[in-house]
C-alpha positions in Angstrom: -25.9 26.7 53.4 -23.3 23.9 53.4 -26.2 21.4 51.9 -27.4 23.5 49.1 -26.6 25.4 46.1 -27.9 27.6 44.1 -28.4 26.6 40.9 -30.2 28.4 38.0 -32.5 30.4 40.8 -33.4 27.9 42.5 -32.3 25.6 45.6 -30.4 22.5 44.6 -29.5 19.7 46.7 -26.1 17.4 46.4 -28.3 14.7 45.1 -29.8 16.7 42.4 -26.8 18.4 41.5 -24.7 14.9 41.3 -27.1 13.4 39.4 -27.6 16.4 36.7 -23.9 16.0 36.3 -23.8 12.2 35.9 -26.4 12.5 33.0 -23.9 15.5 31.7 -21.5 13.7 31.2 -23.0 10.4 29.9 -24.5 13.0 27.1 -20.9 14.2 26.7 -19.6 10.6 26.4 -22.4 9.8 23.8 -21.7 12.8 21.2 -17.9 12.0 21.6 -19.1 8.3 20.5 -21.1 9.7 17.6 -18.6 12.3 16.3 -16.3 9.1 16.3 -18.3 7.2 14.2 -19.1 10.1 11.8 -23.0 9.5 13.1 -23.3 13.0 14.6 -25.8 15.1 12.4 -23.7 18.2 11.6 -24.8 21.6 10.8 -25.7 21.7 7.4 -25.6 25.7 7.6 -22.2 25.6 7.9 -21.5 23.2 4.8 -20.3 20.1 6.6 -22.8 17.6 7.0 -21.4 15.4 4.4 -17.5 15.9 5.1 -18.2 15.3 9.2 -14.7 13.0 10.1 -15.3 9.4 9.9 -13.1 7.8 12.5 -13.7 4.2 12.8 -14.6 2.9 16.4 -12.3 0.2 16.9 -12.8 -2.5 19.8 -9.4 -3.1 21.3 -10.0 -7.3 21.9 -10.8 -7.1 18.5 -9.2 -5.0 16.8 -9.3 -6.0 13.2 -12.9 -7.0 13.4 -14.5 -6.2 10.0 -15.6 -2.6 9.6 -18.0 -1.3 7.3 -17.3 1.4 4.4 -18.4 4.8 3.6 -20.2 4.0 0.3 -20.8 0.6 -1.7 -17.6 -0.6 -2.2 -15.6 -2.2 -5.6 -12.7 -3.6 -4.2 -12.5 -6.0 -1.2 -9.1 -5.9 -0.7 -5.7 -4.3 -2.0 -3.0 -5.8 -3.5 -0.1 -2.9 -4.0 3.4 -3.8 -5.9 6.0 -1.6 -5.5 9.2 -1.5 -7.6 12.0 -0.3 -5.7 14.3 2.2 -6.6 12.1 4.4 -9.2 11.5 2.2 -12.5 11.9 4.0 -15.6 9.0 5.4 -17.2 10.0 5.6 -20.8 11.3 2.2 -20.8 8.5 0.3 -19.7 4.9 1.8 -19.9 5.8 5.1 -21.4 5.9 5.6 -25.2 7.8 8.2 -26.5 8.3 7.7 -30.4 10.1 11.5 -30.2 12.6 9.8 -28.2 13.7 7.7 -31.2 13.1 10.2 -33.6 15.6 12.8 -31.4 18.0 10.4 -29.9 21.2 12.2 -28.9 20.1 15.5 -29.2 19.5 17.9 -26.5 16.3 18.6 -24.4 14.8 21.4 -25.4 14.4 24.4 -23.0 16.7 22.2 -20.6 20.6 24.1 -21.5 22.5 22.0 -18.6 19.8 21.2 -16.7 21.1 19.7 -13.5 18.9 17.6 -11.7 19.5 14.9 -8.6 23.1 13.8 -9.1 24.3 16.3 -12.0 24.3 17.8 -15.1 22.0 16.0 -17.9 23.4 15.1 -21.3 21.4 14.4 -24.8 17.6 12.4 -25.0 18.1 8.5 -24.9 15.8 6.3 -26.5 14.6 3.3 -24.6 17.7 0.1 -25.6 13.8 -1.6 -25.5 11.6 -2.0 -28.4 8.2 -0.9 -27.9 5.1 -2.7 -29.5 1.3 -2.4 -29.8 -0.4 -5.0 -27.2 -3.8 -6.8 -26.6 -6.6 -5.8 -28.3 -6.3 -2.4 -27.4 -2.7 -1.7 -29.1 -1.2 -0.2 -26.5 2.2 0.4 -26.8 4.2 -1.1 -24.3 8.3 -2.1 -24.1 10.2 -5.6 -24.5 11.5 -5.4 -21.3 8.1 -6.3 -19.7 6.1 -7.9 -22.4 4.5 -10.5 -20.7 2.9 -8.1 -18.5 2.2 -6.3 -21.7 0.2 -9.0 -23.3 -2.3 -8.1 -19.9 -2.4 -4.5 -21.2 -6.4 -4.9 -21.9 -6.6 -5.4 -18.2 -4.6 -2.8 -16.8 -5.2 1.4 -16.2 -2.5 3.0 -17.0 -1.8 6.5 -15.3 1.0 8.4 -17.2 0.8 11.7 -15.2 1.7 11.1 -11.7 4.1 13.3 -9.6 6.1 13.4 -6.7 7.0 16.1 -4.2 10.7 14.9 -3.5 13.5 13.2 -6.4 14.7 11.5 -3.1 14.4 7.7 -2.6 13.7 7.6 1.0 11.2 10.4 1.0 10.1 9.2 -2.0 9.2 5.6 -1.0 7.5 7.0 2.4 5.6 9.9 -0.3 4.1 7.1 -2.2 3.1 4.3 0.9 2.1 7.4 3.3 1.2 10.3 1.5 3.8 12.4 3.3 7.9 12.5 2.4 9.1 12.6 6.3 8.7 9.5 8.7 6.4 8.7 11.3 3.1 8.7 9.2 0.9 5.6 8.6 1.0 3.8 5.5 -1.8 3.5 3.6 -2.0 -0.4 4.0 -2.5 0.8 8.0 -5.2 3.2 7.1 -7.0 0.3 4.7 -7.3 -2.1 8.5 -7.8 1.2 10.0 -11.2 2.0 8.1 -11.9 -2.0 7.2 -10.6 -4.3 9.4 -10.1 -7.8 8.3 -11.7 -10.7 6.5 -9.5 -13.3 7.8 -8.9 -13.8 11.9 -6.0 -16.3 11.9 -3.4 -14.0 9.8 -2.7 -10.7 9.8 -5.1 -8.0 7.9 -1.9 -6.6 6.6 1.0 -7.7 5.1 4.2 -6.9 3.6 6.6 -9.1 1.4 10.3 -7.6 0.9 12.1 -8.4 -1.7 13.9 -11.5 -1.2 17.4 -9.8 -1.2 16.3 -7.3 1.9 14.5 -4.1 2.6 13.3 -1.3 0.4 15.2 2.3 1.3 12.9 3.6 3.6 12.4 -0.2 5.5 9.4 0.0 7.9 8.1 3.3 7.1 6.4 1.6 4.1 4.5 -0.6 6.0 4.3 1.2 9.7 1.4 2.3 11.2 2.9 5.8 12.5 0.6 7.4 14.5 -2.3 5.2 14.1 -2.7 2.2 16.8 0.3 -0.4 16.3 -2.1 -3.0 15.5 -2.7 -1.6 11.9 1.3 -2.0 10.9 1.8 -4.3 8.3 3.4 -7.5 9.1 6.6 -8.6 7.1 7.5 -11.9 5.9 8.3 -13.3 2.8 8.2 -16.6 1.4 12.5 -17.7 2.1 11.7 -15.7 5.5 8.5 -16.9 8.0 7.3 -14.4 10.6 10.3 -14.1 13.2 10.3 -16.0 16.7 6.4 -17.5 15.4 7.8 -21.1 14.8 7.3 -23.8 18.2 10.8 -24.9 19.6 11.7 -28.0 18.4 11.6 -29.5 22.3 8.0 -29.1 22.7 5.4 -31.0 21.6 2.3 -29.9 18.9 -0.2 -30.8 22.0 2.1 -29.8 24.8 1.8 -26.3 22.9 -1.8 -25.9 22.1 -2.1 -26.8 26.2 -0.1 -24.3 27.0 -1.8 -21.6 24.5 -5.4 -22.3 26.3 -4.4 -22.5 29.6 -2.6 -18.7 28.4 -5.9 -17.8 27.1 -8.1 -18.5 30.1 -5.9 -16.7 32.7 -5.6 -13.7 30.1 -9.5 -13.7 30.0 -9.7 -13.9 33.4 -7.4 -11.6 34.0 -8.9 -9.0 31.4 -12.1 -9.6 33.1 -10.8 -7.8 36.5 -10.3 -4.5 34.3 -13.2 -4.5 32.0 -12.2 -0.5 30.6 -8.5 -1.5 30.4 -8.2 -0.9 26.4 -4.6 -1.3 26.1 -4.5 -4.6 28.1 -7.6 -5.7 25.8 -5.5 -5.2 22.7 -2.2 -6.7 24.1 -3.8 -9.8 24.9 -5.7 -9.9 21.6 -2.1 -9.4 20.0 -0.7 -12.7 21.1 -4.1 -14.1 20.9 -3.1 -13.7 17.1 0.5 -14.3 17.1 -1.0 -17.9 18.8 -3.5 -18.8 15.7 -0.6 -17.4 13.0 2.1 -20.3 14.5 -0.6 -22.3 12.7 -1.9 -20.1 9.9 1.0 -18.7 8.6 3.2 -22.0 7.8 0.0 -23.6 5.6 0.1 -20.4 3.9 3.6 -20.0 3.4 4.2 -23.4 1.9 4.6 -23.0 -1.4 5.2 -26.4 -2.1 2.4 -27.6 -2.0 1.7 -25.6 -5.3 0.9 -27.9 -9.0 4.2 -28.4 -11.4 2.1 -26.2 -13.2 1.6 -23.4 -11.6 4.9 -23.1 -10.1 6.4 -23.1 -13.4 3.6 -20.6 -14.7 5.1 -17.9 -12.4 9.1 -19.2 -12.7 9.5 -20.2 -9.4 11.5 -23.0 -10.1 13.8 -21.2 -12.4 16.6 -22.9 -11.9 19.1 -20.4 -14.0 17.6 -17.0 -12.2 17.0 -17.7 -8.6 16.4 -13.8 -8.2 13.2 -14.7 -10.7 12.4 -17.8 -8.4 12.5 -16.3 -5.3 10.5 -13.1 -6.5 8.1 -15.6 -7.8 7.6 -17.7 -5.2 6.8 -13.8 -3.2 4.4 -13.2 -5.6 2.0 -17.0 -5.2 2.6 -16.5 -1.3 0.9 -12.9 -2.1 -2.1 -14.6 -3.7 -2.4 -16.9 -1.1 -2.6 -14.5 1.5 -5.5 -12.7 -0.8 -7.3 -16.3 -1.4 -7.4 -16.1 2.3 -8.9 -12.6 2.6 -6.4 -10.7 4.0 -7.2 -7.4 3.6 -4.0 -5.6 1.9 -1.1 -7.2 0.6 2.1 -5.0 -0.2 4.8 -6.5 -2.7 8.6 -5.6 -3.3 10.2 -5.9 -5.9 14.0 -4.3 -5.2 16.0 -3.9 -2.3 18.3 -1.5 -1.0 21.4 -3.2 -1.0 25.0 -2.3 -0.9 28.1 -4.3 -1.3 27.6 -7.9 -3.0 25.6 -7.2 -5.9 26.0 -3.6 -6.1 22.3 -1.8 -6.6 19.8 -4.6 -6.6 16.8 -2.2 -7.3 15.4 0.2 -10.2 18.0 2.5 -9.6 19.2 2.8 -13.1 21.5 5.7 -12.7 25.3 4.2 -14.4 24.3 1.3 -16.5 20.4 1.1 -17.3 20.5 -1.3 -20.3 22.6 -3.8 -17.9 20.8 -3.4 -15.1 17.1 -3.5 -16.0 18.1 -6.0 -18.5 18.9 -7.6 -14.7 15.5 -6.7 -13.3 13.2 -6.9 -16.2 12.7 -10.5 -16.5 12.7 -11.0 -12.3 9.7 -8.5 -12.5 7.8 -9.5 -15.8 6.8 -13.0 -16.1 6.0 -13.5 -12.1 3.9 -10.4 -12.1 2.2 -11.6 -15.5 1.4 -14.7 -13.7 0.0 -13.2 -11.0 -2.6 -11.1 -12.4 -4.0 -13.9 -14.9 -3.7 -16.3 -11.6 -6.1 -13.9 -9.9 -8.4 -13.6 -12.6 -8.6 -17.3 -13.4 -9.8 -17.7 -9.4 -12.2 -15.1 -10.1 -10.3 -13.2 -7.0 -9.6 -9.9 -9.4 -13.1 -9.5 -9.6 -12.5 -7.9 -5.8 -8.9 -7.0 -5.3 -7.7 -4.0 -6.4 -3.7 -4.4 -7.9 -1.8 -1.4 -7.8 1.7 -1.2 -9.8 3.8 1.6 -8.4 7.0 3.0 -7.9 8.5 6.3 -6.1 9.1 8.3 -9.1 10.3 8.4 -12.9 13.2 8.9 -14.2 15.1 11.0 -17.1 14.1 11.1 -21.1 18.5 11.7 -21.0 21.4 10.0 -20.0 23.3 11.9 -17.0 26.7 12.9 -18.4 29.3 10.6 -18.7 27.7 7.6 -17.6 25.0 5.6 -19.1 21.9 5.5 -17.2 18.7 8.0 -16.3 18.5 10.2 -13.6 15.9 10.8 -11.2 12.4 12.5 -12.2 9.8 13.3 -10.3 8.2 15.4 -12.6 6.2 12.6 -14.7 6.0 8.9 -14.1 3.7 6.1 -14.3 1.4 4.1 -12.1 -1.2 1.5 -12.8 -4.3 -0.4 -11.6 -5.7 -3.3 -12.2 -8.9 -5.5 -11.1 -12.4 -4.3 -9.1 -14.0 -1.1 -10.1 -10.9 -0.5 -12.7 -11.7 0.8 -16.2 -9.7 -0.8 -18.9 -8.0 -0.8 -20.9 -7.5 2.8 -20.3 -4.4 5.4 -19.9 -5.7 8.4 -18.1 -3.1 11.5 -18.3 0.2 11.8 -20.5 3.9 13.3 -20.0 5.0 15.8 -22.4 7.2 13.7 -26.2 9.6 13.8 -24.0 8.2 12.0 -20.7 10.0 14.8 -19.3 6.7 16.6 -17.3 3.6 15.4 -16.3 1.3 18.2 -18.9 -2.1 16.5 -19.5 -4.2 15.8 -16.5 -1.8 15.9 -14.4 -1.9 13.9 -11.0 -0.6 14.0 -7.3 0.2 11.0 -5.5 -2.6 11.8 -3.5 -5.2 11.7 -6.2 -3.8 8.3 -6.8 -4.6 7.3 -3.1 -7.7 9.2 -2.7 -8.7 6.8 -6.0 -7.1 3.6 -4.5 -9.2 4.4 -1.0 -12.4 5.7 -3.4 -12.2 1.9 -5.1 -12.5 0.5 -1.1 -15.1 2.8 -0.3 -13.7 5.2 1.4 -13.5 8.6 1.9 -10.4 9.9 1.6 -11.8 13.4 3.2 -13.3 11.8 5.7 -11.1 8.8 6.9 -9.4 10.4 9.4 -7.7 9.6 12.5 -7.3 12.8 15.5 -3.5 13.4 15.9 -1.8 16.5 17.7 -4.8 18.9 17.7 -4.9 18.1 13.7 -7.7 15.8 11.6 -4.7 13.7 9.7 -6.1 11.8 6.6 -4.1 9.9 4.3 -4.3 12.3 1.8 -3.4 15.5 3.9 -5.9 18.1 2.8 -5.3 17.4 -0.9 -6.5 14.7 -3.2 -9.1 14.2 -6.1 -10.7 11.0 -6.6 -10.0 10.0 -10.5 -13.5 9.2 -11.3 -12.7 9.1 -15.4 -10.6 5.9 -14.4 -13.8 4.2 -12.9 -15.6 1.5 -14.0 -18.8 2.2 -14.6 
């Protein structure tokens, strides 16, 4: 019976049988589609039908083509800045009047306590006076006071925690959500879920810090094991995109020629192997790289920015060119948000050795020197920022994260003059679209020693940040290795007291 099968009892011919398994697999194709885009109904016996994955469905020629969110959303996009090199709690945000009041005195409970690099010695108070800002009153140090005149805008969160006293890991824990390398950051999951608002420049940015690269380089921006589109790209305003500017020998027309005539064989090329997905993205990559030669010079040039508001964020400081050129970083970063780029990460510290010495928040030998260094490169730029944004009505819809990798110390290490390492309580903040504030949400114990009221993981703080973009951090996931990765691993608890609203 070399023409028939049987099939189900009965007789079934080749035709039959091919086309039964044609529409199989087209019904196959189609749930596999759904369950992508989080459209499958799921069984509700079972409890899932509202934590189903959401992975978005991505178009490879168009790869950052807007998406839309889980739920209304508050924030548009995401500006995040990161000081490098764990800024000290209890010297900036922090208040600890028991610090004063026990100053060179042990810890208590804490008999030779060692932690990251050694042996602690007595509490320090902060070589910063702490006063009573904005309307509100909260108390906020000397160090950064211009910021702290903002503090009526701001949500301060005093209980965060880390999992690792580490810089490296520490940096990756705080962009990723995991200490080791290799996973995305969560500027790649924000493009991931969203996609862009602008299709000339990239939906993701970073800006190093003008003297070089945060500890953990790349990995605070990379896209791990998400698609490479969704990495962050970096440039800063001393340093343009790499290899993007036109040799000097050819002309602006000669150029534009040559990028159509590219265009139309890549089309027609592309058109030869419709279902070729990774040829699809390639060409939409240098289809982008070919609109950012124009895109990303007009936005870079800072000089065409007012006297005014180039002196409003000290970038022409002529006395402190580490403030200047931070500065100038910080209007390129509001440019790039005018524009609608969708997440915009900002350094401020580098690892460097050699030269300088530390030219971060690592304020382990000489903290009054050193932040005395930092403070004003940090304060009056960032200030300027966030009353730039609001003035443009652009806070409204961007979310601004302040963050670093971890606290530090209520002591002094022994025998030297500066804080150790302390993942145990530090402080983060937000600012702008769906933020309440003034608020403080949490606290560290008199000491700022431990996180003891409310007390946060770093991935509450994203699950909030991806809450505020309306997201689902338990849903957002991306299928890697047999697992469902999110973001936010399986933890993470939406913050909802720090909401607006």
């Amino acid at each position: 019976m070399s023409s028939e099968l049987l099939y189900g009892g009965h007789l079934l011919n080749r035709r039959r049988f091919l086309g039964d398994m044609g529409t199989g697999l087209s019904s196959v194709a189609l749930a596999h589609l759904l369950t992508q885009q989080g459209l499958l109904a799921a069984d509700k016996s079972r409890g899932v039908s509202d934590k189903a994955p959401i992975r978005p469905s991505i178009d490879a020629r168009n790869p950052h083509a807007p998406r839309p969110t889980h739920f209304a959303a508050a924030a548009k996009r995401v500006l995040v800045i990161f000081c490098s090199g764990a800024c000290s709690h209890v010297d900036t945000f922090d208040y600890k009047p028991e610090l004063l009041k026990r100053h060179g005195q042990p810890l208590p409970g804490a008999d030779k306590l060692i932690t990251f690099q050694g042996q602690q010695g007595n509490l320090t108070k902060s070589p910063w006076r702490f006063r009573p800002r904005g309307e509100s009153g909260k108390m906020i140090s000397d160090l950064v006071p211009r910021i702290g005149d903002l503090a009526d805008d701001i949500c301060f969160f005093h209980s965060l925690t880390s999992n690792t006293n580490t810089h490296g890991p520490g940096e990756n824990f705080m962009s990723t959500g995991f200490t080791l390398d290799g996973f995305p950051s969560i500027g790649a999951w924000a493009t991931y879920a969203l996609g862009s608002e602008n299709e000339n420049l990239p939906a993701y940015v970073a800006i190093p810090d003008p003297r070089g690269t945060p500890q953990s380089s790349v990995n605070n921006w990379g896209p791990g094991f998400l698609p490479a589109a969704f990495q962050g790209a970096d440039f800063n305003a001393a340093k343009p995109i790499r290899n993007l500017d036109r040799p000097r020998q050819v002309s602006a027309a000669s150029d534009r020629a040559t990028r159509d005539f590219l265009q139309r064989l890549n089309r027609k090329h592309l058109k030869r192997f419709p279902g070729d997905t990774e040829l699809a993205a390639r060409i939409s990559s240098y289809e982008l790289a070919a609109r950012m030669q124009l895109s990303v010079p007009e936005v870079s040039d800072i000089s065409t920015e007012s006297a005014r508001v180039l002196s409003a964020y000290g970038a022409d400081d002529a006395e402190n060119k580490l403030k200047a050129d931070f500065a100038k970083n910080c209007i390129l970063a509001r440019r790039l948000l005018e524009k609608g780029v969708r997440f915009v990460q900002l350094f401020n510290g580098a690892y460097q050795t050699g030269g300088e010495g530390v030219s971060n928040w690592d304020g382990h030998k000489v903290l009054h020197q050193q932040y005395d260094k930092h403070g004003p490169v940090l304060d009056q730029p960032v200030a300027a920022l966030l009353k730039d944004l609001k003035q443009r009505g652009l806070l409204e819809e961007t979310l601004v994260v302040w963050c670093t990798e971890f606290g530090r110390m209520p002591t002094f290490q022994k025998g030297a003059s500066g804080r150790d390492h302390n993942p145990s309580g530090f402080t983060a903040w937000l600012a702008g679209a769906g933020v309440k504030a003034p608020f403080s949400y949490g606290a560290t114990d008199e000491f700022g020693y431990q996180a003891v009221d409310n007390k946060l993981t770093t991935h509450d703080f994203h699950a909030t940040i991806l809450h505020l973009l309306g997201l689902d951090h338990e849903r957002l996931t991306f299928y890697h290795n047999g697992i469902e990765r999110r973001l936010t691993n399986v933890h993470g608890v939406v913050v909802k007291e720090a909401l607006a609203g």
